[in-house]
C-alpha positions in Angstrom: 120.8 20.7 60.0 123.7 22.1 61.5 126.1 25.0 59.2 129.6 23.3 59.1 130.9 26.0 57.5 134.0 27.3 59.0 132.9 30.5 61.3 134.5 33.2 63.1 132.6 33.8 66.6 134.4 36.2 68.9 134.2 35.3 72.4 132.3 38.7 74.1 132.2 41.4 71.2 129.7 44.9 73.1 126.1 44.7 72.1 126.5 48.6 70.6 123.2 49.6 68.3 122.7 52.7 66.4 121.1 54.3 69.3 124.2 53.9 71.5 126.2 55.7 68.6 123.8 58.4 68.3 123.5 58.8 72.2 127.4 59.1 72.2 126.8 62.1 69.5 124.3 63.8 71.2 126.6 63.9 74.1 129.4 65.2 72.1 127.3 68.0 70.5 125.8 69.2 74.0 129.3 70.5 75.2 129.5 67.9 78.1 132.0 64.8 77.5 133.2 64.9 81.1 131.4 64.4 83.7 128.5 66.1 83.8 124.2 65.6 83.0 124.3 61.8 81.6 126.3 60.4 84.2 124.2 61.8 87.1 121.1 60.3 85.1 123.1 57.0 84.8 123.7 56.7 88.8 119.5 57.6 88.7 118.8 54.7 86.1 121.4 52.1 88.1 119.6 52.9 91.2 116.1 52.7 90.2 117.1 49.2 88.5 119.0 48.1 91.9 116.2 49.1 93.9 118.7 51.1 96.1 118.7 55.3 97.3 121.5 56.0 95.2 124.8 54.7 92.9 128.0 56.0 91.7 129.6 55.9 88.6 132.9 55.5 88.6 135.8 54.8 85.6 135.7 51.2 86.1 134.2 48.2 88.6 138.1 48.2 90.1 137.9 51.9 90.9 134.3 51.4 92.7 135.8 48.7 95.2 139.5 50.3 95.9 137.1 53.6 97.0 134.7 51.6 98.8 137.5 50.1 101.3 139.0 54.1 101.2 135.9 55.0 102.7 135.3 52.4 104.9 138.7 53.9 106.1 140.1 50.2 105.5 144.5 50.4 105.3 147.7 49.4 106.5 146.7 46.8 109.8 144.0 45.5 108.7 143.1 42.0 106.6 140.1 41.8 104.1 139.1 38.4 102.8 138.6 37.2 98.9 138.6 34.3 96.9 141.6 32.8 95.2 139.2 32.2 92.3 138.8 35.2 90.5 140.4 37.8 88.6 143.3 40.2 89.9 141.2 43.1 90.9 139.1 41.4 93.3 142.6 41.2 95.1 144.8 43.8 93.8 142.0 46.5 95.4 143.1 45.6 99.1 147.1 45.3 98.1 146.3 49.2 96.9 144.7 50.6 100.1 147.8 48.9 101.9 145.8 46.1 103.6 146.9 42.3 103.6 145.2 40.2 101.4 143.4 37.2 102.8 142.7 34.5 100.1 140.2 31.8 100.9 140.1 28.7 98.4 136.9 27.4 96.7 134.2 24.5 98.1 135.2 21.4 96.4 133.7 21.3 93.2 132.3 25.0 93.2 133.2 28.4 92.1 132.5 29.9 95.6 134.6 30.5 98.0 134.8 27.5 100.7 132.4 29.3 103.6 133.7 26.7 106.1 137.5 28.1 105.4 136.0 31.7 105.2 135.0 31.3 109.0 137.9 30.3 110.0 140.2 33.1 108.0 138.0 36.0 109.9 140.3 37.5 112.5 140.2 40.4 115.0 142.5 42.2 111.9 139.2 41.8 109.2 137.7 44.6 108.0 135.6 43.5 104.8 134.9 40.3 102.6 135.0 40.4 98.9 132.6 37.9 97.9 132.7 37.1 94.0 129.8 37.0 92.2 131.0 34.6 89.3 129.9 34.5 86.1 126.9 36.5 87.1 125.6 33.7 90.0 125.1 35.8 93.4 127.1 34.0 96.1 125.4 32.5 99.2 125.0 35.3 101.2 122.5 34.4 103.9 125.7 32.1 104.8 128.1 35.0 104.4 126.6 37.3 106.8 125.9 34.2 109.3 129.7 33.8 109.6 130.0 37.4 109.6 127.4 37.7 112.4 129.1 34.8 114.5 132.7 36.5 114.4 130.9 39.8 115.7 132.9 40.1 118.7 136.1 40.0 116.7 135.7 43.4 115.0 137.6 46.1 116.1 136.0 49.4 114.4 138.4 52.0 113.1 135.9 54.9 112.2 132.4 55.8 112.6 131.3 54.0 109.5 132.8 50.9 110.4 131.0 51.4 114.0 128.0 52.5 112.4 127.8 48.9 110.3 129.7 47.1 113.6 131.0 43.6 112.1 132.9 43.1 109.1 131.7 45.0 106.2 130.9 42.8 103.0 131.2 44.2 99.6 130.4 42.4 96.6 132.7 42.0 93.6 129.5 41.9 91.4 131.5 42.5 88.3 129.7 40.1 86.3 126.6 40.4 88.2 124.3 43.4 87.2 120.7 42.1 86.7 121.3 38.5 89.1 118.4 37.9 91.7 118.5 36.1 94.7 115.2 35.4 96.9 113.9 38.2 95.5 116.4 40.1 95.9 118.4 42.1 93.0 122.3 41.9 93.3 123.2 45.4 95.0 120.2 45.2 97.5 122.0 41.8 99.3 125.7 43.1 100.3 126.6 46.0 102.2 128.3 47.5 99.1 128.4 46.4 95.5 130.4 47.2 92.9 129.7 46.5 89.2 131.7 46.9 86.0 130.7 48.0 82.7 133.7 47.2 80.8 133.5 46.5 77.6 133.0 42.4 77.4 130.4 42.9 80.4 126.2 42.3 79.3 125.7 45.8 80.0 128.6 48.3 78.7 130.0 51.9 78.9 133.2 50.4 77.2 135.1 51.2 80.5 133.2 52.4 83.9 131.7 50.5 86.7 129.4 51.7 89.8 129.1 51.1 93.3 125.5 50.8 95.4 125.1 50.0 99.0 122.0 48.9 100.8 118.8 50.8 102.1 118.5 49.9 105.5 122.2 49.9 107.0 121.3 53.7 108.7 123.6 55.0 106.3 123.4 58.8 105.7 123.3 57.9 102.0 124.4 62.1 100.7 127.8 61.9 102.8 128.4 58.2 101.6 128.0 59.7 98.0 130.1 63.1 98.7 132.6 60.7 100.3 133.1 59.1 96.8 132.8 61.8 95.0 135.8 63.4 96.5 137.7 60.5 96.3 137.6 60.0 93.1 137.8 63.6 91.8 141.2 65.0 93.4 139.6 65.4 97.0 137.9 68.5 94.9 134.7 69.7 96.9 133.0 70.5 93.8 132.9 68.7 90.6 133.0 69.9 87.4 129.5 70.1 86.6 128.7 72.2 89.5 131.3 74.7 88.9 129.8 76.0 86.1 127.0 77.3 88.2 126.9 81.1 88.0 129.6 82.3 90.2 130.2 79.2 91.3 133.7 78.8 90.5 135.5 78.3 94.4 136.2 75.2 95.6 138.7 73.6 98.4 140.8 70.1 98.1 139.6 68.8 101.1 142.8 65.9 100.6 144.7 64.8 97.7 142.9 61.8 96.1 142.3 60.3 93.1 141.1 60.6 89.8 138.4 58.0 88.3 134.9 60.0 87.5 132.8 58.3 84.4 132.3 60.6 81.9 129.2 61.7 80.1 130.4 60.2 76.8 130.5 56.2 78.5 127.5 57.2 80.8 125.4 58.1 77.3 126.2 54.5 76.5 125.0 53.1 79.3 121.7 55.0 79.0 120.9 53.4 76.3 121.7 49.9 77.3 119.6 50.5 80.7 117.1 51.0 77.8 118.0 47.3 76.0 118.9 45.5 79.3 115.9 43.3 79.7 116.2 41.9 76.4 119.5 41.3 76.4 119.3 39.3 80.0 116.5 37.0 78.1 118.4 36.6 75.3 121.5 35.3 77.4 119.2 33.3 79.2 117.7 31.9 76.0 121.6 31.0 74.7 122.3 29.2 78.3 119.2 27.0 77.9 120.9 26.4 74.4 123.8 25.1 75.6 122.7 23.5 78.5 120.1 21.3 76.3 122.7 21.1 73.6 125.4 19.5 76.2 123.4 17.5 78.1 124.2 14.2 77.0 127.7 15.3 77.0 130.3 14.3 79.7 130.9 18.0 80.8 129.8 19.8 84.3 128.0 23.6 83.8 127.6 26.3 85.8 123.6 26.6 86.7 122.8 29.8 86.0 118.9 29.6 87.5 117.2 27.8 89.9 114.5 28.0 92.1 115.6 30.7 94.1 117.9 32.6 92.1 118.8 33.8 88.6 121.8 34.9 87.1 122.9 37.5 84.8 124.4 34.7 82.6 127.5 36.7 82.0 129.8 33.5 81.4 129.0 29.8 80.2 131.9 28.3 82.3 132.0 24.5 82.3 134.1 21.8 83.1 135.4 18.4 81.8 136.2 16.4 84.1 139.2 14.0 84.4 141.3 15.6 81.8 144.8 17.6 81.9 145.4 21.1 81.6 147.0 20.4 79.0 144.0 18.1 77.0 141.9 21.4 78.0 144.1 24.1 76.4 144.4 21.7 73.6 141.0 21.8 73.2 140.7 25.7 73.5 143.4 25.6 70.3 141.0 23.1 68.4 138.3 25.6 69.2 139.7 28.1 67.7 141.1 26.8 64.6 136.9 25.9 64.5 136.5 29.8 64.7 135.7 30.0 67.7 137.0 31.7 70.9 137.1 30.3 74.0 138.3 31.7 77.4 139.2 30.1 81.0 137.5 31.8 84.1 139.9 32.1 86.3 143.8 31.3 87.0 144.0 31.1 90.6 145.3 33.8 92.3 148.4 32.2 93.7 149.5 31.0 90.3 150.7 34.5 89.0 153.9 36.0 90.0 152.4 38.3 91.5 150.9 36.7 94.1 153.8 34.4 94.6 155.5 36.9 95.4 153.1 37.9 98.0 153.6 34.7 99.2 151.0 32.7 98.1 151.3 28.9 96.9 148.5 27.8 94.7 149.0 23.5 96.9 147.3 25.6 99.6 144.3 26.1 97.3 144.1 22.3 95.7 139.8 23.0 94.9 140.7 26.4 93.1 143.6 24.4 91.3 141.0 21.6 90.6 138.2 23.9 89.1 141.1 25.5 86.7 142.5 22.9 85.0 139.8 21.4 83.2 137.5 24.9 82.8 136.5 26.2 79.8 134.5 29.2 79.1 131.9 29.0 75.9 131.6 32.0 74.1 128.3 34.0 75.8 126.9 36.9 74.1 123.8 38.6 72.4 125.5 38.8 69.0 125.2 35.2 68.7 123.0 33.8 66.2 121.3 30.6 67.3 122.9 28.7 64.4 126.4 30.1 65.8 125.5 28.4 69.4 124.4 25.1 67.6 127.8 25.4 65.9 129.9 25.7 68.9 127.9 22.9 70.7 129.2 21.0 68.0 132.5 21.8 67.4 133.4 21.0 71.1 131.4 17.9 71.0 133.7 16.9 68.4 136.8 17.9 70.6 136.0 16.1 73.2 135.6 12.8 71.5 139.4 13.3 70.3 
């Protein structure tokens, strides 16, 4: 029998144990919050798990892609291409390094980018692709580098990393994504680069902080790709802090004037300790998807499939859609949700529709599937907090809603 008592279910509260807490304290007591010991274990951990040479840690999965296109020496001439389906960084990263921003709408009926229109947006000006990684389901990226590989004689290299990798570079906005598979493959061994956040409402957290990875065999001299970021995003400063406190080690040289978003040793103990938990709490997401999808499926509602015979997902988000109804029937719904006690979300606004973008010059009638996949999404709440009786209460509160 299903609890109708009146609940209060967040919609992503962190997974934080005691262990987390007393990592965080051990790191406070050892004189290092900064950047330092833990976060040079963390890049170790996120490598080893990737299956990739090495990883940065960065202050957040934004920082990791705006640094990615620095290095890659991407700027001012120069297009990269994203979806209009996703959130603002995805986007704002290329307006940042000065380059134009390229927006692709979705497939019909799908959360990926339409590979047809991506084809067609590659010009002789592209310099990278953004894929998005949604909800935690790797894109189609045997497709993605096909278009990539047919445009070849269109790229115009600016640097030597650009004409070591000799087409247009594709780096992942695998936000949601740490822990996916596809064909055997773990997200961060598919893309050129990939870029993962560990924000606070993501399955694996450092409260803020993200990391970028980049793949084995690309002939990349994998220490200067890792000294480049680490000068960018410590002041240009040749040494970091860690290394300065060598004995007599206190010189060091701005090589330019750059930026300033290191992780600290504080979020990276965090993350230690979640490496630890990750595994369970991936099954345990998948377990709460099979809930849902078993709990809904007599229901008049489309879902997101998280696995299938080739892939598996890091079932960050339980996006679905109703179809046939308003915007306005779905936020009404949302409201009904919550007066339940429970939160729901929407994944994503297009792009075009924020004043932002308008101003950029975007108009969301050029993206009619994006617009399509908006107004009747909603997002279910999706984390390991969730009791089971919770997830058989929310599968029955919107079951009710959507009979009104």
């Amino acid at each position: 029998m299903i609890d109708t008592e009146l609940r209060n279910i967040p919609f992503s509260p962190p997974d934080i144990t005691e262990a987390e807490i007393e990592e965080v304290i051990k790191s406070m007591k050892s004189g290092w919050i900064t950047t330092g010991p833990r976060t040079k274990k963390f890049e170790k951990r996120i490598a080893e798990y990737v299956g990739v040479n090495k990883a940065v840690c960065l202050n957040s999965a934004t920082a990791s892609m705006e640094l990615t296109l620095r290095v890659l020496g991407v700027g001012p001439g120069d297009e990269v291409i994203t979806s209009a389906y996703t959130y603002t960084a995805s986007a704002s990263v290329i307006d940042h390094v000065g380059a134009k921003i390229v927006l692709v709408d979705t497939a019909p009926d799908s959360f990926e980018m339409d590979y047809s229109k991506l084809t067609e947006a590659i010009t002789e000006k592209t310099k990278a692709i953004i894929p998005v990684d949604i909800a935690g389901k790797m894109c189609d990226y045997d497709t993605i580098y096909e278009i990539v590989e047919s445009k070849k004689e269109l790229f115009n290299p600016k640097n030597d990393l650009q004409r070591k990798i000799n087409r247009v570079t594709i780096m992942s906005d695998a936000a949601h994504a740490f822990g996916a598979e596809r064909k055997g493959l773990k997200c961060g061994q598919v893309s050129d680069f990939t870029c993962f956040s560990f924000h606070a409402v993501k399955n694996l957290t450092t409260a803020e902080g993200g990391a970028v990875v980049w793949r084995n065999d690309l002939g990349l001299d994998d220490e200067w790709i890792y000294n480049q970021y680490m000068l960018h995003s410590l002041h240009g400063q040749s040494k970091d802090a860690f290394a300065k406190t060598q004995k007599g080690s206190w010189e060091y040289d701005i090589v330019y004037p750059a930026y300033k978003c290191n992780m600290t040793d504080i979020t990276a103990s965090i993350g230690l300790i979640q490496m630890d938990r990750y595994n369970v709490l991936l099954n345990r997401r998948k377990e709460i998807i099979g809930m849902y999808n078993e709990g809904l499926s007599s229901s008049n509602v489309q879902v997101l499939q998280h696995y299938g015979e080739n892939y598996c997902s890091s079932g960050h988000l339980y996006l679905l859609r109703i179809p046939e109804i308003s915007e306005e029937k779905r936020n009404e719904i949302i409201i009904k949700m919550a007066e339940a006690g429970v939160a729901c979300n929407v994944h994503y606004k297009p792009l075009p529709m924020f004043t932002a973008y308008k101003n950029l010059g975007f108009d969301v009638k050029n993206f009619p599937n994006a617009y399509k996949q908006y107004v009747n999404e909603i997002t279910l709440p999706l984390h390991t907090s969730l009791s089971d009786g919770d997830v058989y209460y929310i599968i029955s509160k919107l079951k009710i809603n959507l009979s009104i």
